[in-house]
DRENROFI-742648 format. One line per 8 residues: number of its first residue (from 1); for each residue x, y, z of C-alpha. Coordinates in Angstrom, 1 decimal, decimal comma. Layout:
NUM> X Y Z | ...
! end
This chain:
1> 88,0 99,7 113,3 | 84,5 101,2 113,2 | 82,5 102,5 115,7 | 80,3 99,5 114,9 | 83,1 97,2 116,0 | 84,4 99,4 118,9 | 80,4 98,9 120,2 | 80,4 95,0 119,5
9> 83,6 94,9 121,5 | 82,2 96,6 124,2 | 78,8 95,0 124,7 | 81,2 92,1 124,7 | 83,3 93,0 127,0 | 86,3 92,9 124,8 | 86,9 96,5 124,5 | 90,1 98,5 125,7
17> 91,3 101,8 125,0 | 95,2 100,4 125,3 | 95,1 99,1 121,8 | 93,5 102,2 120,1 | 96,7 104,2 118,5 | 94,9 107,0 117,5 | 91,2 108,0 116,3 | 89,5 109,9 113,0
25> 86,2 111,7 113,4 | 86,7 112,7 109,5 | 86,6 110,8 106,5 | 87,8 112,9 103,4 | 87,0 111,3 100,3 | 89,2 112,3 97,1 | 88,5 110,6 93,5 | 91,0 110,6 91,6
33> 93,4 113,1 93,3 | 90,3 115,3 93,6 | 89,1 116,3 97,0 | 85,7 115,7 97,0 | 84,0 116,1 100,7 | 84,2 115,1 103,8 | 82,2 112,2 105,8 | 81,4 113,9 109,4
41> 81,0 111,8 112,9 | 83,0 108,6 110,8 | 84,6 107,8 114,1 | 87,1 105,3 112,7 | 89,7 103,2 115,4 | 93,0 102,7 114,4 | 94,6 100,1 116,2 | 97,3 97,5 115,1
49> 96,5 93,7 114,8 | 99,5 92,6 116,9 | 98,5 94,6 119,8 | 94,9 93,8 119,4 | 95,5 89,7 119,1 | 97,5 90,0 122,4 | 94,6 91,7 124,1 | 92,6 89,2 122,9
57> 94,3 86,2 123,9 | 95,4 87,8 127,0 | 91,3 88,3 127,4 | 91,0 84,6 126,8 | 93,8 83,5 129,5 | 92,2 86,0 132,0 | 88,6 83,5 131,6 | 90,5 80,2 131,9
65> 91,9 79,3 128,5 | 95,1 77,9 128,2 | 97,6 79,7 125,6 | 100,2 77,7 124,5 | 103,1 79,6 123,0 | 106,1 78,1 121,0 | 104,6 76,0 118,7 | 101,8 76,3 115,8
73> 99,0 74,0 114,7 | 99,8 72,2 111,5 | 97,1 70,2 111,1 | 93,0 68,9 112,1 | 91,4 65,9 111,8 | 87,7 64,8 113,1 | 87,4 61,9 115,1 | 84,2 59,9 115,9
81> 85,0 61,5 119,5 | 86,2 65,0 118,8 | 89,0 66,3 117,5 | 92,5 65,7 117,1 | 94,8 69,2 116,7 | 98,6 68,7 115,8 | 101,3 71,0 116,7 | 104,6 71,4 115,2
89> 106,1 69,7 118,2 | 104,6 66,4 116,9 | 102,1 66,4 120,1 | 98,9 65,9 119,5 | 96,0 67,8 121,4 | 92,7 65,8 121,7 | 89,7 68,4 121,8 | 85,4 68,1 122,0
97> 85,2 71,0 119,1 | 87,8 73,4 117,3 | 87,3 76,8 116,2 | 89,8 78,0 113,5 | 90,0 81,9 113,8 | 93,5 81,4 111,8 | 92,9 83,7 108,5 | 92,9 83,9 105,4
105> 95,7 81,5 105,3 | 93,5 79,0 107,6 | 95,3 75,9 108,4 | 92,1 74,5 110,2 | 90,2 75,7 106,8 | 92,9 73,2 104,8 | 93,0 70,7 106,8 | 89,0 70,4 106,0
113> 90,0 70,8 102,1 | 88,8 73,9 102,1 | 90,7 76,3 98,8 | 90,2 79,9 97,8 | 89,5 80,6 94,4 | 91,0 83,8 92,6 | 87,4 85,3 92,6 | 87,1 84,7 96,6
121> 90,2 87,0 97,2 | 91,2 90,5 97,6 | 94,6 91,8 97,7 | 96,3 95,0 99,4 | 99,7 96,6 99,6 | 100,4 98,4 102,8 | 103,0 100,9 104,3 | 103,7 102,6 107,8
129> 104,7 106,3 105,7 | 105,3 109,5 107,6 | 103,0 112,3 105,8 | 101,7 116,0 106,1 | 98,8 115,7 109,0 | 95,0 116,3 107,5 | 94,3 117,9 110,5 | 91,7 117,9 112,7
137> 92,2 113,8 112,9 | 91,4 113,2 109,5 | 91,7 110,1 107,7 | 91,7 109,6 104,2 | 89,9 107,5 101,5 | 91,0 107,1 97,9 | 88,9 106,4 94,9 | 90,1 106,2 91,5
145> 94,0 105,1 92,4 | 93,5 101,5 91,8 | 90,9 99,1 89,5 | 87,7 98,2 91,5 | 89,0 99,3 94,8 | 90,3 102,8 96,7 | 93,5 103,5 98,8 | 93,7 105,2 102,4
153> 95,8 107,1 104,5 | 95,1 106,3 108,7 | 97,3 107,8 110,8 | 98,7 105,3 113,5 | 100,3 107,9 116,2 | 98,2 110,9 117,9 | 100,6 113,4 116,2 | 99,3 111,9 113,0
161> 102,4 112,3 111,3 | 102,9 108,5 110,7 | 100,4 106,8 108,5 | 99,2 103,2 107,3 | 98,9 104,1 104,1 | 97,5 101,2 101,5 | 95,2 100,2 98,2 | 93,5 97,3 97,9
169> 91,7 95,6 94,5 | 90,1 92,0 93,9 | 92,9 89,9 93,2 | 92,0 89,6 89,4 | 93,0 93,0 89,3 | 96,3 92,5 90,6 | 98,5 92,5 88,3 | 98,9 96,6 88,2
177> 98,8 96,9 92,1 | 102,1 97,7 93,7 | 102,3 100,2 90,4 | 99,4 101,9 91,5 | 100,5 102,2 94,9 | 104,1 103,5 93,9 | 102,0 106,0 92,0 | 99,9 106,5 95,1
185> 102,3 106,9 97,7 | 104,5 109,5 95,2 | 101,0 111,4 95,1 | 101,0 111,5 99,1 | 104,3 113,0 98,9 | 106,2 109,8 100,0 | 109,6 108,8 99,5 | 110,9 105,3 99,3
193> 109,0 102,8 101,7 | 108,7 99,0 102,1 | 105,6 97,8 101,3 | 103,7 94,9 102,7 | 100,8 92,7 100,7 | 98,1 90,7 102,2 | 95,7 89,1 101,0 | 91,9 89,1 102,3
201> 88,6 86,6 101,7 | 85,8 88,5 99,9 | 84,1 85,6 98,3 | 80,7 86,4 95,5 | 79,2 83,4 97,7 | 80,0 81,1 99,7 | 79,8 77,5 99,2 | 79,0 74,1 101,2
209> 81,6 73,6 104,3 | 82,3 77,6 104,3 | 82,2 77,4 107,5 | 83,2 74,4 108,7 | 82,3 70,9 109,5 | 80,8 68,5 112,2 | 83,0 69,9 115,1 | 84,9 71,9 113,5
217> 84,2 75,9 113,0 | 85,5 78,4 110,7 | 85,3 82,3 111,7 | 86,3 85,2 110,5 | 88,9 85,5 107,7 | 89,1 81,9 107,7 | 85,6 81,4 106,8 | 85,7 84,4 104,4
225> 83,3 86,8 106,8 | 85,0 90,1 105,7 | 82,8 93,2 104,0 | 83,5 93,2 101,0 | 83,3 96,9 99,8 | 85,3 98,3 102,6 | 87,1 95,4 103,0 | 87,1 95,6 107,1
233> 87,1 92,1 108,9 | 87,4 92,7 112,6 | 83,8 93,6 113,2 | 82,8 90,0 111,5 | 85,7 88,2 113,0 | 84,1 89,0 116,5 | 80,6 88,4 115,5 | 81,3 85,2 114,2
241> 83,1 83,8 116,7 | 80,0 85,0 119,1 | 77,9 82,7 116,9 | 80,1 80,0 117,5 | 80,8 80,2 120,7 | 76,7 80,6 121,4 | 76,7 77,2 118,7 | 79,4 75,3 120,9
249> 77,5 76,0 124,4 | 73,8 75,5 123,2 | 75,0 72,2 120,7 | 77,8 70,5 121,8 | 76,4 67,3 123,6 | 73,7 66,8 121,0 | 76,7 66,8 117,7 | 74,5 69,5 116,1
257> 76,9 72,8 116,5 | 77,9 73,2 112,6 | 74,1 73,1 112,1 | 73,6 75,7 114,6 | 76,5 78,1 113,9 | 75,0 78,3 110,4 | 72,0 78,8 111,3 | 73,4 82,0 113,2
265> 75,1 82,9 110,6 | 72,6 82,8 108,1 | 70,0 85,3 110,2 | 72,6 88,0 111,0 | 76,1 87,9 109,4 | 75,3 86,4 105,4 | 72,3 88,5 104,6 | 74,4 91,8 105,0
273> 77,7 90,3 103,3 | 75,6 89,5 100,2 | 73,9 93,3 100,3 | 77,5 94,2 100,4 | 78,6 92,4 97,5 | 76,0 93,6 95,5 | 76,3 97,2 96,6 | 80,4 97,2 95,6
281> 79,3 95,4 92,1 | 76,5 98,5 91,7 | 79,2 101,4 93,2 | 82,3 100,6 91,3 | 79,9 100,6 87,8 | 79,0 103,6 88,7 | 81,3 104,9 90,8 | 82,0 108,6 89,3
289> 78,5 109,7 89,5 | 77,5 108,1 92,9 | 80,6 110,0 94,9 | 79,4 112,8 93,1 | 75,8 112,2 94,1 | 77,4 111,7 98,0 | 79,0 115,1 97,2 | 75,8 116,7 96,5
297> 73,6 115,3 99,1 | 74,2 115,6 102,6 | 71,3 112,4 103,2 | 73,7 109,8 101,8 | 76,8 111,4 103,1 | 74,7 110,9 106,5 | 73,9 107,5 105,3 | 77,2 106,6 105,1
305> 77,9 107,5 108,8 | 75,4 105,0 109,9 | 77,0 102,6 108,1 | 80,5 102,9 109,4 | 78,8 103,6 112,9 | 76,3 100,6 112,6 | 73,4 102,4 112,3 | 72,2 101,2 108,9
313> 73,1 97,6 107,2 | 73,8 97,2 103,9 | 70,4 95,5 102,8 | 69,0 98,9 104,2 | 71,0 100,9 101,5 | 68,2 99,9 99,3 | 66,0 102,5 101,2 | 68,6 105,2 99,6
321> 67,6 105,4 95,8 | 68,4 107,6 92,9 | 64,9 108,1 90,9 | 65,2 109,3 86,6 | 65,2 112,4 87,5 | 68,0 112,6 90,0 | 66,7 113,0 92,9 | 67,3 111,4 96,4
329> 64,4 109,7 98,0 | 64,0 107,3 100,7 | 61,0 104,6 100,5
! end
């Protein structure tokens, strides 16, 4: 996680240190096996997503909602009086509104007809690897080790010994993945490993019923709200569900909350997704000669701290600009 999510999180309320494995206050950035430079004050979170949906839903149970464990939601279908939700158990759940915060792999999105295409989705092999230590809690990023995409190395324990260590790529570029991470991992010194692929949502744009329909609410994953450059998800997962939750209170007995949760989506999250999409399109075109420009520059490297830390958006990147001649200027 970012230091922009760890803030959302805590201006929400939602924040606890239990679920924070370990911490990185430096980013170093490599390019093809190449050490470029280091990104100061990155403060990046490592946490795990099992440990962090239990805190969650244990958050939830502590404000009155009732979890119900055992069984799994295999379908969704609108009424003219709500919604009906069915479980595997073939019991049936009558509800005013859902909100699907399922994934990628969205059941609630399905249910509503709702497909990915192969331009909508990233992919990304994954492994828990015990490495050297950076030092000085260190993370790493990788550019160059995979097509239109980097690899990293977090470590996941305070002795920073073990590692997630992963590459991700859009999902047309797939085909040479777990190759490249083989390669990668043999690079970090690895030996053997199991390796783990998931897929994530970074659609080019998103289309009619993204995000749900009537009384029914995507977020997150499930509606495809993940950055699409750095390909983290948790921030926009919590901000979504936020706007939903603000849709559901302020709409709910006037049948208005799809409008409404667009509507909040529209003047904070989708502005900055598109900036996003358009700034990996412009980086990975030009990719050798803008980490060498971050090299060179200690402005954008500080740029790029305010926008792991929330302090700059993407559609503020176009204040950072590379003139004919070279040089860094800000409008």
């Amino acid at each position: 996680m970012t230091l922009k999510t760890v803030s959302l999180l805590r201006d929400l309320d939602l924040y606890s240190k239990d679920v924070i494995l370990s911490t990185c206050s430096v980013l170093k950035v490599f390019y093809k096996g190449d050490y470029l430079f280091d990104v100061e004050n990155a403060n990046i979170f490592i946490t795990r997503r099992d440990f962090f949906d239990y805190h969650l839903a244990n958050r939830a149970v502590e404000e009155g909602a009732r979890l119900i464990e055992g069984t799994s939601v295999t379908g969704i279908k609108e009424t003219s009086s709500g919604v009906k939700v069915f479980t595997g158990k073939n019991v049936t759940l009558p509800a005013r509104v859902v909100v699907g915060a399922d994934g990628v792999y969205s059941i609630v999105a399905r249910s509503l007809g709702k497909r990915w295409r192969r331009e909508d989705l990233s992919i990304s092999a994954i492994s828990l690897l015990s490495l050297e230590d950076f030092g000085g809690n260190a993370c790493g990023l990788y550019f160059g080790v995979v097509d239109y995409g980097y690899g990293w190395a977090f470590p996941v324990e305070s002795s920073g010994c073990l590692f997630n260590v992963g590459c991700g790529t859009p999902l047309k570029y797939s085909k040479s993945l777990l190759r490249a991470f083989r390669r990668f991992t043999r690079y970090l010194g690895a030996s053997q490993h199991d390796v783990y692929v998931h897929l994530l949502p970074t659609p080019p744009r998103f289309r009619r019923g993204s995000f749900g329909r009537g009384r029914i609410l995507l977020v997150g994953d499930a509606a495809g709200l993940v950055d699409p450059w750095l390909g983290e998800g948790i921030y926009y997962a919590v901000k979504s569900a936020f706007h939903a939750s603000r849709a559901v209170l302020d709409n709910l007995d006037e049948g208005t909350v799809i409008g409404a949760y667009q509507q909040l989506l529209e003047e904070d999250i989708l502005p900055d997704l598109k900036y996003a999409y358009i700034f990996r399109r412009i980086f990975y075109s030009k990719m050798p000669e803008i980490l060498g420009l971050i090299g060179r520059f200690n402005r954008l490297r500080r740029a790029f701290t305010k926008l792991l830390n929330g302090e700059l958006r993407y559609r503020d990147l176009a204040k950072y600009y590379i003139s004919s001649n070279g040089v860094i200027s800000l409008h």
